[in-house]
C-alpha positions as CSV (number, residue, x, y, z in Angstrom):
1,X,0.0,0.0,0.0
2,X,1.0,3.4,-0.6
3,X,1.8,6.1,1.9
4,X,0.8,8.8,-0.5
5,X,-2.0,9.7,-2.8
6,X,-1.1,11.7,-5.6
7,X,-4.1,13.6,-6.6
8,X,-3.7,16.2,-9.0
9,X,-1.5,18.9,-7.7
10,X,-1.2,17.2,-4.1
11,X,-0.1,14.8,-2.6
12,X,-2.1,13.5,0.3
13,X,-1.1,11.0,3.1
14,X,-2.3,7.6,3.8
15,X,0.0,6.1,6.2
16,X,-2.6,5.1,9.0
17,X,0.0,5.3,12.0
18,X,0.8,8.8,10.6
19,X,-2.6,10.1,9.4
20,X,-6.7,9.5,10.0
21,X,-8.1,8.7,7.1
22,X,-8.9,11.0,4.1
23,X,-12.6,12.7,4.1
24,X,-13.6,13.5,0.4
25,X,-16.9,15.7,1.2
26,X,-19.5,16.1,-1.3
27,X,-20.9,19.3,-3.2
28,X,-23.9,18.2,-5.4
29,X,-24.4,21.2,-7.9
30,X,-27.7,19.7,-9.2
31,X,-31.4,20.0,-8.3
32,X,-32.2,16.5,-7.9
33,X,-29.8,14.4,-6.0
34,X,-31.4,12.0,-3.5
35,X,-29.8,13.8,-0.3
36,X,-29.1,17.0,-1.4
37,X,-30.7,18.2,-4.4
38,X,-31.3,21.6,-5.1
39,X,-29.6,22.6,-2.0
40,X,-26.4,23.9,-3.6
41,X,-27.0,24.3,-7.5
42,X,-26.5,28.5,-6.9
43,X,-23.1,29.3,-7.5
44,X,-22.9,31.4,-4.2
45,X,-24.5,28.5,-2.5
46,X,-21.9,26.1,-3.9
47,X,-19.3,28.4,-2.8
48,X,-20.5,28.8,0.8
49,X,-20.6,24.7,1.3
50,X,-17.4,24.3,0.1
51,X,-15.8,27.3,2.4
52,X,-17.7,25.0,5.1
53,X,-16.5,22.1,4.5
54,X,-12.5,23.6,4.2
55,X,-13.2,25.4,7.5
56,X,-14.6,21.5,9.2
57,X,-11.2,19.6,7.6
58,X,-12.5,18.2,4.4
59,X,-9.0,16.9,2.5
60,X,-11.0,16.3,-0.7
61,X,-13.7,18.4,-2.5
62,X,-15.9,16.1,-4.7
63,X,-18.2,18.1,-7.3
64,X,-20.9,16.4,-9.1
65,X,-23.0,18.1,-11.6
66,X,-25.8,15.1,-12.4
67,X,-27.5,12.8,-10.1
68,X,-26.5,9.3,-10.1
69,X,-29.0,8.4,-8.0
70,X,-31.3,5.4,-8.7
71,X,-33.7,6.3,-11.7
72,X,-32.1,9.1,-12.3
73,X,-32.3,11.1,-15.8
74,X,-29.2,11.6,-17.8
75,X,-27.8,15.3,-18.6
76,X,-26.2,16.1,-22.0
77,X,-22.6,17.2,-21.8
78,X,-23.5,20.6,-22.3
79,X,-25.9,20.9,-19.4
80,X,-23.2,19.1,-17.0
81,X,-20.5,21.9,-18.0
82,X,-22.9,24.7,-17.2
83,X,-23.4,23.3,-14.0
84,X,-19.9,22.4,-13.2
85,X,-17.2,24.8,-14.8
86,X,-18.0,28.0,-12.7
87,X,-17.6,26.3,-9.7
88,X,-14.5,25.0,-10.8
89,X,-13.3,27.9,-11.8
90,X,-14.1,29.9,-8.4
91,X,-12.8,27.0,-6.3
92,X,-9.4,25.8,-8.1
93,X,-7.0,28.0,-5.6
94,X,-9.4,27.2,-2.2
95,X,-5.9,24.6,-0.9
96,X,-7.9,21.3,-1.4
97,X,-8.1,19.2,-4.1
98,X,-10.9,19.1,-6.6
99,X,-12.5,15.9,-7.4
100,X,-15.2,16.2,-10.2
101,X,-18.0,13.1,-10.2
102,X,-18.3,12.1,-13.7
103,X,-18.5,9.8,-16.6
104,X,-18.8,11.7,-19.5
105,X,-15.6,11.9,-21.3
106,X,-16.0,15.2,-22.9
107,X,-16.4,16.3,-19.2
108,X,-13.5,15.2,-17.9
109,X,-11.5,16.6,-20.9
110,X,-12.7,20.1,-19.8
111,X,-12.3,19.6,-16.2
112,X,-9.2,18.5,-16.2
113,X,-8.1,21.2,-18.4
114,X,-9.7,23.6,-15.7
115,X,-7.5,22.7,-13.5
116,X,-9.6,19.9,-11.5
117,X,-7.1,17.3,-9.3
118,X,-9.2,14.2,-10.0
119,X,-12.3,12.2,-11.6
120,X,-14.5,10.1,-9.7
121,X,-15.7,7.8,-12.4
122,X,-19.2,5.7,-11.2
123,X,-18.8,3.9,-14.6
124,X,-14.7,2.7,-14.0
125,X,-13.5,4.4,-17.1
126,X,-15.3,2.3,-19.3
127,X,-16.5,5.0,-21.5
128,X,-14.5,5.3,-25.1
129,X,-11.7,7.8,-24.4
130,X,-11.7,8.3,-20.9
131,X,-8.5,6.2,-20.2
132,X,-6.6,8.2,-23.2
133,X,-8.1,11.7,-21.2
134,X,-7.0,10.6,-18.1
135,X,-3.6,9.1,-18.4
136,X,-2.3,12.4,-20.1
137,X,-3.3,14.6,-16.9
138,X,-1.2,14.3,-13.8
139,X,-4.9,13.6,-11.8
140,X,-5.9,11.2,-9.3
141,X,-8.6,8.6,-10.6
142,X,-11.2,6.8,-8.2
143,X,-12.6,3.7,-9.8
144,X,-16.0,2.2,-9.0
145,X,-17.9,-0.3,-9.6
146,X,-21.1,0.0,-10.8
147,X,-23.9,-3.4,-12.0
148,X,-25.6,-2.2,-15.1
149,X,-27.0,1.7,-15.3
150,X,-27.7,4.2,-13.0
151,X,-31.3,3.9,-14.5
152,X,-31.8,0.4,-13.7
153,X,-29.1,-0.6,-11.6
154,X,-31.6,-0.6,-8.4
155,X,-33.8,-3.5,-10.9
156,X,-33.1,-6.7,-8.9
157,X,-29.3,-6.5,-8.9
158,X,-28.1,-9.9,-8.1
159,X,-24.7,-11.7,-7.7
160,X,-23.4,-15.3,-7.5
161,X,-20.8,-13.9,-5.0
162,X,-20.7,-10.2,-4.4
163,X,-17.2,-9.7,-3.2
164,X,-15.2,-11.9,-5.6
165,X,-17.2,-10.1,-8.8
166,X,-16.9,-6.7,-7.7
167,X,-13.1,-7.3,-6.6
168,X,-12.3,-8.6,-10.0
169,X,-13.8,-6.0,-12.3
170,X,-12.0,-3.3,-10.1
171,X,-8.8,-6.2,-10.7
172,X,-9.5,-5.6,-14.8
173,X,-10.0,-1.8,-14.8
174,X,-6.9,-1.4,-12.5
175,X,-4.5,-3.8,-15.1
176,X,-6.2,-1.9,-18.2
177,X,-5.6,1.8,-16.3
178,X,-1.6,0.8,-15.3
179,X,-1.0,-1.1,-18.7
180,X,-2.7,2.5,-20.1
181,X,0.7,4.1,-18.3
182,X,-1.3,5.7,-15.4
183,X,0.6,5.1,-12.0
184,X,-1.0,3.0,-9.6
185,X,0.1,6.0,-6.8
186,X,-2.6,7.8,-8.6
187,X,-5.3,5.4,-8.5
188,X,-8.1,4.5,-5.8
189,X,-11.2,1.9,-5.6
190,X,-14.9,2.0,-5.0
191,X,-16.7,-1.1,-4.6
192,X,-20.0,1.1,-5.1
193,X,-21.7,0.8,-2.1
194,X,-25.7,1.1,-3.9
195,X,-24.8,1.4,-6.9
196,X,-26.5,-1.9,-8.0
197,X,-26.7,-3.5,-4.8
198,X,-29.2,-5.0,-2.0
199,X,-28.7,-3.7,1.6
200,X,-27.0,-7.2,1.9
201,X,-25.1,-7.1,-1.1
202,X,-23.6,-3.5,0.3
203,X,-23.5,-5.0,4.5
204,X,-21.2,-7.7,2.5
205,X,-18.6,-5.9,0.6
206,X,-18.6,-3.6,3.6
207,X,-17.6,-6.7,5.7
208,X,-14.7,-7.5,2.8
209,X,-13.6,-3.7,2.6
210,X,-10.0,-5.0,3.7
211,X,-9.9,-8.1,1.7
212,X,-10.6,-6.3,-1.4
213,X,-8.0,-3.3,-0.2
214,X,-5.3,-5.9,0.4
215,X,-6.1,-7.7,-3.0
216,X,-6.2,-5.0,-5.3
217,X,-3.4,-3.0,-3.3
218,X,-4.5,0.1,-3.4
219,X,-6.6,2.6,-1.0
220,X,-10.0,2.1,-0.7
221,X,-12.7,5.1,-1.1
222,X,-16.1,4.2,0.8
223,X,-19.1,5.8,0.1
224,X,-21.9,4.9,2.4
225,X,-23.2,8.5,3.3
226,X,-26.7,8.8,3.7
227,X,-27.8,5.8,1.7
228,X,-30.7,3.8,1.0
229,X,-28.9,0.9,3.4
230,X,-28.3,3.5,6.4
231,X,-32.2,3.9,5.7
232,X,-33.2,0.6,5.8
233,X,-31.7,-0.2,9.1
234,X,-32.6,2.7,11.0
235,X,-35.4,3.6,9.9
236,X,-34.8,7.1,9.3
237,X,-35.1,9.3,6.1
238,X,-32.3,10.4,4.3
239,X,-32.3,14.0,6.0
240,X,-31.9,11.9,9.6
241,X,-28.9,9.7,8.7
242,X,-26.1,11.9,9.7
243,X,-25.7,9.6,12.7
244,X,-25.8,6.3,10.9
245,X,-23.7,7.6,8.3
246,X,-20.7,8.4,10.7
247,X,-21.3,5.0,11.9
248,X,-20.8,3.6,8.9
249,X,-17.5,5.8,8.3
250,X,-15.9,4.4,11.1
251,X,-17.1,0.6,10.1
252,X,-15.4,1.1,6.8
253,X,-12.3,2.4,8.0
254,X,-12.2,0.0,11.0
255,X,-11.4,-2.6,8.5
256,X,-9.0,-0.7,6.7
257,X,-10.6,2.0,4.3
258,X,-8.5,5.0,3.9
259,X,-10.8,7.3,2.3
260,X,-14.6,8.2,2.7
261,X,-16.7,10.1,0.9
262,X,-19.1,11.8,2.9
263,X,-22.3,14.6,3.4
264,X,-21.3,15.4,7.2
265,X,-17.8,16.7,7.0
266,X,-17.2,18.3,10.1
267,X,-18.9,15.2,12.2
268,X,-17.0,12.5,10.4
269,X,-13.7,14.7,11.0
270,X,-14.2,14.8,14.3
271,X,-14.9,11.2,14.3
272,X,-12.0,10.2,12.5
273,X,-9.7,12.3,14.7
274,X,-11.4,10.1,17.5
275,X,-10.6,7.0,16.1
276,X,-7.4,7.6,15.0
277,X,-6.1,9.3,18.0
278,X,-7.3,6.2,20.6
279,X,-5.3,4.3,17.9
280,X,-5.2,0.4,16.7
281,X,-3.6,-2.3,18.5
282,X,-0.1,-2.0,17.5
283,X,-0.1,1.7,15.7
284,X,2.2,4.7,17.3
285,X,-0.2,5.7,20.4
286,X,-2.0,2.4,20.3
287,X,-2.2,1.4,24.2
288,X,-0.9,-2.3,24.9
């Protein structure tokens, strides 16, 4: 495993006796994402979130401009850019790395060229010409897996054995991405917690989050904020789940995660800060 993250312009730590995990936060510029929607779409809005979430300890700044959310309706690339580029263009000097949530090619060509540090790709850099965009920036790349479309990917999504299948595709996109000449120092992994999953399908791969970590060798990104699973255990709608979703932070990176992508920045912070300064057995400031 890596001590360091290159991502764009920085370079981030991951060492876990040195450093608490990383906290990506998350700044939806669209009106109809399933937490957030509509919430942050102004560019002042967008602006004021993301001076928030600097001011709370955020390490990474993820901007998405459509809705992945189940059922969701697909934006041209046109529509995407309007949303995206102004706050990309206001927030390229905040300090903190810019990660843009997309799988449009033609979007990431222009992002990149904006000046953002990485690309969160739901659909693993599947689409044609993303790995040629990508491997001729210096940006970070988080690759997910995803079971068929964000349309449908909530229609019966089944598995003959969750872990090994989402642990090998992430195995194929990694070999294709490093034989591409993209450095694995760059790269991270997303098994894609709901993004074609049951609540069990997502309790299981959470279970595996270090086996698939220690397979693939390279830092895993969790993203369990606020979703449907949280939901279906507690209870609670989506705009009660801050609790549950800190919870679930902590599960993750209990078995080894080393980045999580979250709504509640300043509570998973302080979380994280927590949990890493009580320490694991056997890390500096561990007790016996």
């Amino acid at each position: 495993m890596y001590s360091s993250f290159q991502c764009g312009r920085f370079r981030l730590p991951l060492d876990p006796r040195q450093s608490r995990p990383l906290v990506m936060g998350i700044l939806n510029v669209t009106p109809d994402s399933f937490s957030d929607g509509g919430k942050f779409n102004a560019l002042e809005s967008a602006l004021g979130r993301a001076e928030q979430m600097i001011a709370d300890g955020v390490d990474i700044i993820d901007i998405g401009g459509e809705s992945t959310r189940p059922g969701a309706e697909l934006l041209t690339v046109e529509e995407e850019l309007r949303r995206l580029m102004p706050v990309v263009f206001a927030l390229r000097d905040c300090g903190k790395p810019l990660s843009i949530d997309t799988w449009k090619t033609d979007v990431m060509r222009e992002v990149l060229a904006a000046g953002a540090d990485m690309i969160n790709d739901i659909n693993g850099f599947l689409a044609p010409g993303a790995v040629s965009v990508i491997k001729d920036s210096d940006a970070a790349l988080c690759i997910m897996h995803m079971q068929n479309q964000p349309g449908t990917m909530q229609h019966s999504p089944h598995y003959e054995d969750v872990v090994g299948e989402v642990t090998a595709f992430l195995q194929r996109r990694v070999a294709e991405l490093e034989g591409a000449g993209i450095a694995r120092e760059r790269m991270c992994i997303d098994p894609g917690f709901g993004f074609g999953k049951t609540m069990e399908h997502n309790l299981e791969l959470l279970r595996h989050v270090g086996d698939i970590q220690r397979t693939l060798d390279l830092p895993l990104l969790a993203g369990l904020s606020r979703k449907t699973t949280l939901g279906a255990i507690t209870g609670r709608p989506v705009d009660q789940r801050m609790a549950a979703s800190v919870a679930a932070a902590l599960a993750a990176v209990a078995r080894g995660a080393r980045i999580v992508r979250v709504h509640d920045v300043a509570q998973t912070v302080d979380a994280l800060n927590i949990w890493h300064a009580v320490g694991q057995p056997g890390q500096v400031g561990a007790e016996a």
